[in-house]
GUMARGU-909419 format. One record per residue (C-alpha): residue in three letters; x, y, z. Coordinates in steps of 0.001 Angstrom, whole numbers, padded with zeros to 6 digits, always signed. Example, Ala and Ser with C-alpha at 12.3 -4.5 7.8 and 13.67 -1.06 7.14 Angstrom:
2
Ala+012300-004500+007800 Ser+013670-001060+007140 
! end
This chain:
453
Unk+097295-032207+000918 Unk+094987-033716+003158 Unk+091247-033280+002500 Unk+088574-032856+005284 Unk+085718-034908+005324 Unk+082807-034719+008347 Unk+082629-037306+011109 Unk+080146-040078+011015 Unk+078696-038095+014240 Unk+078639-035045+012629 Unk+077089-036753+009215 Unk+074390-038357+011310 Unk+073607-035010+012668 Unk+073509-033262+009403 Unk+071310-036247+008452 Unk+069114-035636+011045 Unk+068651-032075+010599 Unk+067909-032642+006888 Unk+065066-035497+007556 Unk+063429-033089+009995 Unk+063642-030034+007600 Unk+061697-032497+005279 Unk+059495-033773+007861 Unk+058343-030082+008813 Unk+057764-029436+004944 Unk+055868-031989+004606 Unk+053502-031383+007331 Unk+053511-027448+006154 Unk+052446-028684+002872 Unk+049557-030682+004532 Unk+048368-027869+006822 Unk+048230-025780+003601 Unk+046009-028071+001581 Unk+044376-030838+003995 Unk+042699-032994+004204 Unk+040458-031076+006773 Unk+037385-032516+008342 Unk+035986-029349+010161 Unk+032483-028833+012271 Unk+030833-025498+011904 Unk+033101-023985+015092 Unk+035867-025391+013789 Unk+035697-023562+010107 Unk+034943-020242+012656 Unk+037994-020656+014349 Unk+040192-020847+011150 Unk+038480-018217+009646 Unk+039188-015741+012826 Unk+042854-016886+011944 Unk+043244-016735+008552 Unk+040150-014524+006611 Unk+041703-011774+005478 Unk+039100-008660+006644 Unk+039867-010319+010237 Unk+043433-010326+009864 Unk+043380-006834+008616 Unk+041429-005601+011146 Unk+043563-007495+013989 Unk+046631-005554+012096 Unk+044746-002048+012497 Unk+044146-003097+016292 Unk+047596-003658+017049 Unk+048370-000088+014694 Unk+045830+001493+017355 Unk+048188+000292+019759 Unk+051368+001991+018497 Unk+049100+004900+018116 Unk+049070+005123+022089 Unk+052548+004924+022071 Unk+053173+007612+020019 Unk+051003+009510+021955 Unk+053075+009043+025360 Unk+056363+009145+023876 Unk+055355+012931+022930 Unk+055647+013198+026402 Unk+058833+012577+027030 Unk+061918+014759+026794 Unk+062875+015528+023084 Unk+066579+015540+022602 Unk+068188+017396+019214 Unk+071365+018350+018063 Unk+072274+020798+015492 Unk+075803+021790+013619 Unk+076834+024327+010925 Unk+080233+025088+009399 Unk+080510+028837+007753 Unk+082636+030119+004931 Unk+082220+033928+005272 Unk+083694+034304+001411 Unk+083228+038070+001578 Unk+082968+039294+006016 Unk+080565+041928+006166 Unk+081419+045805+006538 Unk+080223+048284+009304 Unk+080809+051938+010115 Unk+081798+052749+013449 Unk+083176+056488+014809 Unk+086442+057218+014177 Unk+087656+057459+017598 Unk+091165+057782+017136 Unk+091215+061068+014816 Unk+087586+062143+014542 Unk+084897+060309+016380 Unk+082409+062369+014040 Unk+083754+061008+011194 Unk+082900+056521+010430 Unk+085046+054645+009229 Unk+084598+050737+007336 Unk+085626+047536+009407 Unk+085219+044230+009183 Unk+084449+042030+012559 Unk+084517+037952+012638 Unk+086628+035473+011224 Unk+086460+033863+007231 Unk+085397+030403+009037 Unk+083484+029768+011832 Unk+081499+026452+012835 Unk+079165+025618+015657 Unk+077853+022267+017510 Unk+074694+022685+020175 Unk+072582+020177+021862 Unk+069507+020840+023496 Unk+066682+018944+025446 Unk+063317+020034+025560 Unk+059993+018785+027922 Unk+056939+019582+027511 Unk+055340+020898+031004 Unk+052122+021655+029782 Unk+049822+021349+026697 Unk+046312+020620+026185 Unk+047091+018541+023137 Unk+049248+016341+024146 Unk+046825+015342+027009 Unk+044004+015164+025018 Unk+045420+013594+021546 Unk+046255+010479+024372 Unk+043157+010305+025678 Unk+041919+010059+022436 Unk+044294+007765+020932 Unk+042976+005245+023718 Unk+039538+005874+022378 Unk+040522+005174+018935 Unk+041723+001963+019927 Unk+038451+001093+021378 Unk+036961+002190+018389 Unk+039360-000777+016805 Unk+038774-003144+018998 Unk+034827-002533+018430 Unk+035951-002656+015063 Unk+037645-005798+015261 Unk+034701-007625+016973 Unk+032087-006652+014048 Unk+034789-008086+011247 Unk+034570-010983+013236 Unk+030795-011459+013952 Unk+030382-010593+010076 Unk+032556-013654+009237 Unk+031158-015529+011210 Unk+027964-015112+009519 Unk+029441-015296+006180 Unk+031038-018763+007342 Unk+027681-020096+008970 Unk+025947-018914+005766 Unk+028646-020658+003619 Unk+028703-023803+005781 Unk+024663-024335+005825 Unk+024972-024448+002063 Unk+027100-027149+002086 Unk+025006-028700+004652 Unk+022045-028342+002241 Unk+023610-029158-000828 Unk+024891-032659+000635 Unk+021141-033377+001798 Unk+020040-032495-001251 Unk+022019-035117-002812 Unk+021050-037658+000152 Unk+017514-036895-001125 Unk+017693-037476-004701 Unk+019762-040529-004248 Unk+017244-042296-002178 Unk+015130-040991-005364 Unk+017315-042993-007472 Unk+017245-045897-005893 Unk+013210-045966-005285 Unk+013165-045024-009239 Unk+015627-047441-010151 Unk+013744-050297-008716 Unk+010948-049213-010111 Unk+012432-049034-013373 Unk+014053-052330-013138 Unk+010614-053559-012250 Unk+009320-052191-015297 Unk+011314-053619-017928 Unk+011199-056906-016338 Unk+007527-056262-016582 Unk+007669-055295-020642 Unk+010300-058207-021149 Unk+007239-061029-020099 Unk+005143-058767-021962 Unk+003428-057609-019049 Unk+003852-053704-019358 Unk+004134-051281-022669 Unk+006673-050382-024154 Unk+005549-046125-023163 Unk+005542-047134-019820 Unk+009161-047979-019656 Unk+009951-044925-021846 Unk+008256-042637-019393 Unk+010002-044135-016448 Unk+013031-044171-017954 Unk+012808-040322-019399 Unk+012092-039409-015370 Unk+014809-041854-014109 Unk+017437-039409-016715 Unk+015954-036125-015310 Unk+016533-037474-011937 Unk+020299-038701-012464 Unk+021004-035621-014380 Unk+019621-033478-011167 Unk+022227-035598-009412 Unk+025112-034431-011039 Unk+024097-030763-011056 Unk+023845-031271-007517 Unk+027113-032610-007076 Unk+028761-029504-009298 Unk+026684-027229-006674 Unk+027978-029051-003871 Unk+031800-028688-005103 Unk+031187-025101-005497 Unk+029187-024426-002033 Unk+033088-026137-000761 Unk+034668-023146-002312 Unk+032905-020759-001411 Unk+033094-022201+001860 Unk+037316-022290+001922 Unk+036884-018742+000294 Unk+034673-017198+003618 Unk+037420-019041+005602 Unk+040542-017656+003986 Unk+041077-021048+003110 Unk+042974-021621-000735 Unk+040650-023224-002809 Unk+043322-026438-003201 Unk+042440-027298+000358 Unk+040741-030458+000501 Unk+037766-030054+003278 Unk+035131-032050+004489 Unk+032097-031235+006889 Unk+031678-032991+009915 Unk+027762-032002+010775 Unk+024437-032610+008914 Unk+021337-030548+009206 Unk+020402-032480+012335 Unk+022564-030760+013886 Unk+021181-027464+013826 Unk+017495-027787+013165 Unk+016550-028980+016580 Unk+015966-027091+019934 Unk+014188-024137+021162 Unk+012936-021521+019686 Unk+014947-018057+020747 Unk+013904-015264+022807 Unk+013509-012011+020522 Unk+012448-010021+024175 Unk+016187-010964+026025 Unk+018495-009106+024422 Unk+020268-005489+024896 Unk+021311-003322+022224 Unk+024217-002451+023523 Unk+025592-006104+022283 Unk+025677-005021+018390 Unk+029080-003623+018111 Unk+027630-001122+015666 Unk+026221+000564+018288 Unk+029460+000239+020681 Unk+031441+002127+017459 Unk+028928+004612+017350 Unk+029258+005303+020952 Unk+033034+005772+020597 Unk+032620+008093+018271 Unk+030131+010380+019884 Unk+033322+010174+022495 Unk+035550+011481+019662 Unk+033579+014430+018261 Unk+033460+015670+022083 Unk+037143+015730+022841 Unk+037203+017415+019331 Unk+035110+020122+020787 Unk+037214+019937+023404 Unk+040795+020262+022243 Unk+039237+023564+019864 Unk+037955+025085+022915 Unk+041048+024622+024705 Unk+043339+026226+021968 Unk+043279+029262+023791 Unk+045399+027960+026988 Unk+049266+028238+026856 Unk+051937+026081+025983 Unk+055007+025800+028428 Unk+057956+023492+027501 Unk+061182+023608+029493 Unk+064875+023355+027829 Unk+068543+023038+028508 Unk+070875+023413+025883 Unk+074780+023138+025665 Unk+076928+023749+022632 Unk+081253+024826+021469 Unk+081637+027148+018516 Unk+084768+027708+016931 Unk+086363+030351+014446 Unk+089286+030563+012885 Unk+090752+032878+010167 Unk+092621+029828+008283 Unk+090593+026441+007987 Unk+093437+024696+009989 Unk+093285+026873+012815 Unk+089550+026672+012855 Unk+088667+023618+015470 Unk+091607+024355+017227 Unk+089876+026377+019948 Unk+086116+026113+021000 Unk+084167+027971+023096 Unk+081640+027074+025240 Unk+077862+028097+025697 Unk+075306+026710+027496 Unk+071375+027771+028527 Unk+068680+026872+030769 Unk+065248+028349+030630 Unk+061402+028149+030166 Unk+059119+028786+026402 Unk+055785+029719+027354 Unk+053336+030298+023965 Unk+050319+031787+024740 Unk+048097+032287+021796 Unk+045591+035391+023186 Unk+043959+036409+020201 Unk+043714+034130+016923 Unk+040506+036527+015123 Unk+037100+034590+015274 Unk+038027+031753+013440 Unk+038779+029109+016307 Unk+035133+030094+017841 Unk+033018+029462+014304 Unk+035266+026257+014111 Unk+034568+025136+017852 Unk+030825+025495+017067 Unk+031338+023251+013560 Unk+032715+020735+016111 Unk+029825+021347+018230 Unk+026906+020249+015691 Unk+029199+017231+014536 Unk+029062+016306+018099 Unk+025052+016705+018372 Unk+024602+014595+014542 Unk+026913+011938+016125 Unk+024429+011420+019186 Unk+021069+012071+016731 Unk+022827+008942+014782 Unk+023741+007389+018131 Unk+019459+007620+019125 Unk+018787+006889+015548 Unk+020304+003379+015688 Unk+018994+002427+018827 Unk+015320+002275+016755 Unk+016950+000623+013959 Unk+018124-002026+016032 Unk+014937-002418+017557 Unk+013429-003091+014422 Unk+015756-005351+012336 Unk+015482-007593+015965 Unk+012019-007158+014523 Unk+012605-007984+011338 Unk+014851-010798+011976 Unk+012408-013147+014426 Unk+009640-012589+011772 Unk+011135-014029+009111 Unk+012647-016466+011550 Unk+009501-017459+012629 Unk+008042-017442+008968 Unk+011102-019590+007661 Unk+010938-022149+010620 Unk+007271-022651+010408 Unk+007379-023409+006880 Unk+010455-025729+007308 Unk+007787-027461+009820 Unk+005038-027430+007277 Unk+007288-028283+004105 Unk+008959-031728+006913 Unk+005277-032933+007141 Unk+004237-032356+003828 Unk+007554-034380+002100 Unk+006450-037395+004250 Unk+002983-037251+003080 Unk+003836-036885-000317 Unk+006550-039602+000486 Unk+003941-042193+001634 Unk+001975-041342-001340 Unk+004490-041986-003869 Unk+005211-045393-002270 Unk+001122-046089-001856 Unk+001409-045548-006217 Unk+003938-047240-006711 Unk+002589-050189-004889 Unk-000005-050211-006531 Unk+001392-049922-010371 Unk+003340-052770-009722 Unk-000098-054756-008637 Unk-001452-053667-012139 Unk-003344-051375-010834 Unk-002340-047840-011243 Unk-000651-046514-014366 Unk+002642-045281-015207 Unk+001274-041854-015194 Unk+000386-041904-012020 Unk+003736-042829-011025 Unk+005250-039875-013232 Unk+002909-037439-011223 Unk+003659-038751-008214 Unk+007156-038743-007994 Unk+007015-034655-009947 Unk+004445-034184-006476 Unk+007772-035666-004473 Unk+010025-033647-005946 Unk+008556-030608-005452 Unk+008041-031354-001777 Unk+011454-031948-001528 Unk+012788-028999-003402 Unk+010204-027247-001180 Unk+011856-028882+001988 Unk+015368-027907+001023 Unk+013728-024108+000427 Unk+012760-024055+003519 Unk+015615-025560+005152 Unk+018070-023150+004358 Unk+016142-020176+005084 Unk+015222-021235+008211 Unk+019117-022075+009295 Unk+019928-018663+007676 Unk+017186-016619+009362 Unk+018514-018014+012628 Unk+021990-016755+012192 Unk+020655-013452+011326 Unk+018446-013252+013961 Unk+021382-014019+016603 Unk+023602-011292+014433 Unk+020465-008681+014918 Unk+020316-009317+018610 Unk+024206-009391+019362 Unk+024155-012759+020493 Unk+026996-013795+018259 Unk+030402-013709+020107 Unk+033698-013538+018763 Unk+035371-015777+021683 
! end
């Protein structure tokens, strides 16, 4: 018996196939878990991909979708069949005259057959119904209601990624900070016991520094803990799994420079709250609508064709069919239904006039969280001003103290207070810095200026 083994060509091939099978795991593995170096747009642009409330709401566009499809295929012609088989175990007696002997007289018979059976198709299109008209016009509203829908997931994580991402950009200058802490302390420190060791300095002084230099380091590492979590919280607002290894590619620079906005240039119409709301004012109305238009007929046209067979014995039964067939018109025309549909059509009618009150009523609250937003804006960015000045002052006075403990001639003390002064600036600073990034976002959400493309 001969046994079949694959050509070199054909193992090559299957070698082939097998490295690139492995190749394209390899790089699925890496798209699932990094690294990823990522600016701010670039951890937007994942997130519109992968956060989950976007991809939901993408999914409940595309439903919207098959929504207007259902709609129009109502439209078309409706095509049914229906069957029955019959077992007439006991036929069914009638009198009739007895016209043979005497007609005054009735006498019992039985008519059909113990089996009968029956196959008819029929067609059916609708010429006319309010419904179906209106249910498609408002199927296309509902899917501007999703799309609306759609866009304010996606402006909300947007924020929530911007929000996410200035923490991290925070946290990591934070750390810049207290390292360049560390180092100035360090020094100092080293300075200090060289100081005590030629007998210079006391032994407190060293003490003190060195109590400050552990409050410091031990600052550093909380920061670093804070940092790791900003990350996941980051790769959380981004649908990202937490495994991913990402990195930032921006610092604060970045985003703390250029003009101040323009709280005056900006239309309501932008917030996609207010878009929603308008598509629903267009919803109660064809509500009103369709009630009001119950009244009109419905008209549907049909052609049917269909065999039915009988038969006294089940063998004989499909042995000989008979033919029927029907064309013709069903008009419904509902003329009186009691009061009900007119107490219902004015329901419909004061939903429709709350949906507008709401639509005026968020026009002013608009207004005013625009307002809102550009004075804490301007609160936050001021003070990120003030708080940038003030941690250079306090800056140039720590170094002026330092200076001049190591010339003998301030104290240790001094340094201590000095350096508590710095760090207070700083944690000041880093205050204000991320309330003035965040006020900025939400002042662009408030206005509408934040775009989903």
């Amino acid at each position: 018996m001969r046994c079949w083994l694959p050509s070199i060509t054909m193992r090559k091939t299957l070698l082939t196939v097998v490295l690139l099978l492995a190749v394209k795991a390899l790089f699925a593995q890496q798209d699932s878990t990094g690294p990823y170096v990522f600016t701010l747009d670039e951890c937007i642009q994942y997130a519109s991909a992968h956060q989950n409330d976007v991809v939901n709401a993408r999914l409940s566009r595309q439903s919207s979708r098959e929504r207007i499809r259902e709609m129009r295929g109502r439209l078309l012609p409706h095509v049914s069949v229906t069957g029955n088989f019959t077992d007439n175990l006991k036929l069914q007696t009638s009198l009739i005259p007895d016209f043979v002997n005497d007609p005054t007289q009735k006498i019992p018979v039985q008519f059909g057959t113990k089996f009968s059976s029956s196959l008819t198709g029929e067609a059916t299109q609708t010429l006319f119904n309010s419904d179906y008209f209106l249910g498609l016009r408002a199927a296309k509203v509902y899917d501007e209601l999703s799309v609306r829908d759609l866009q304010r997931t996606a402006i909300d994580t947007r924020v929530q990624v911007s929000v996410a991402y200035f923490d991290v950009l925070v946290a990591i200058e934070s750390i810049r900070i207290v390292d360049a802490n560390l180092a100035q302390f360090g020094k100092t420190l080293k300075d200090t016991k060289a100081r005590y060791t030629e007998g210079v300095a006391e032994r407190i002084d060293v003490d003190r520094i060195q109590a400050s230099f552990n409050s410091v380091e031990n600052e550093r590492a909380n920061l670093e803990r804070t940092r790791n979590y900003a990350y996941d919280v980051l790769k959380y607002s981004m649908g990202m799994p937490l495994s991913a290894q990402l990195e930032i590619e921006e610092n604060v620079q970045n985003f703390t420079g250029g003009p101040l906005p323009d709280s005056l240039n900006y239309s309501v119409a932008d917030r996609p709250e207010y878009a929603m709301q308008r598509v629903q004012v267009e919803l109660n109305r064809l509500n009103l609508k369709s009630k009001k238009l119950e009244f009109l007929p419905t008209l549907n046209a049909f052609v049917n064709y269909g065999y039915n067979w009988f038969g006294g014995e089940f063998s004989e039964l499909y042995k000989t069919g008979f033919g029927a067939s029907a064309l013709g018109l069903r008009l419904s025309w509902p003329i009186f239904a009691g009061t009900e549909r007119i107490y219902q059509a004015k329901q419909y009618a004061i939903t429709l006039q709350q949906s507008q009150n709401d639509l005026d009523y968020l026009n002013q609250q608009i207004q005013l969280q625009v307002r809102d937003a550009w004075t804490q804006y301007r609160n936050n960015y001021a003070s990120y001003i003030t708080q940038q000045k003030n941690i250079e002052l306090t800056q140039g006075v720590y170094d002026r103290v330092v200076l001049k403990y190591e010339q003998g001639v301030s104290t240790s003390l001094d340094v201590i207070s000095a350096d508590n002064n710095l760090k207070q600036a700083q944690n000041e600073y880093i205050t204000a810095l991320i309330n003035a990034l965040v006020s900025k976002v939400k002042l662009d959400q408030a206005m509408g200026k934040i775009k989903t493309e």
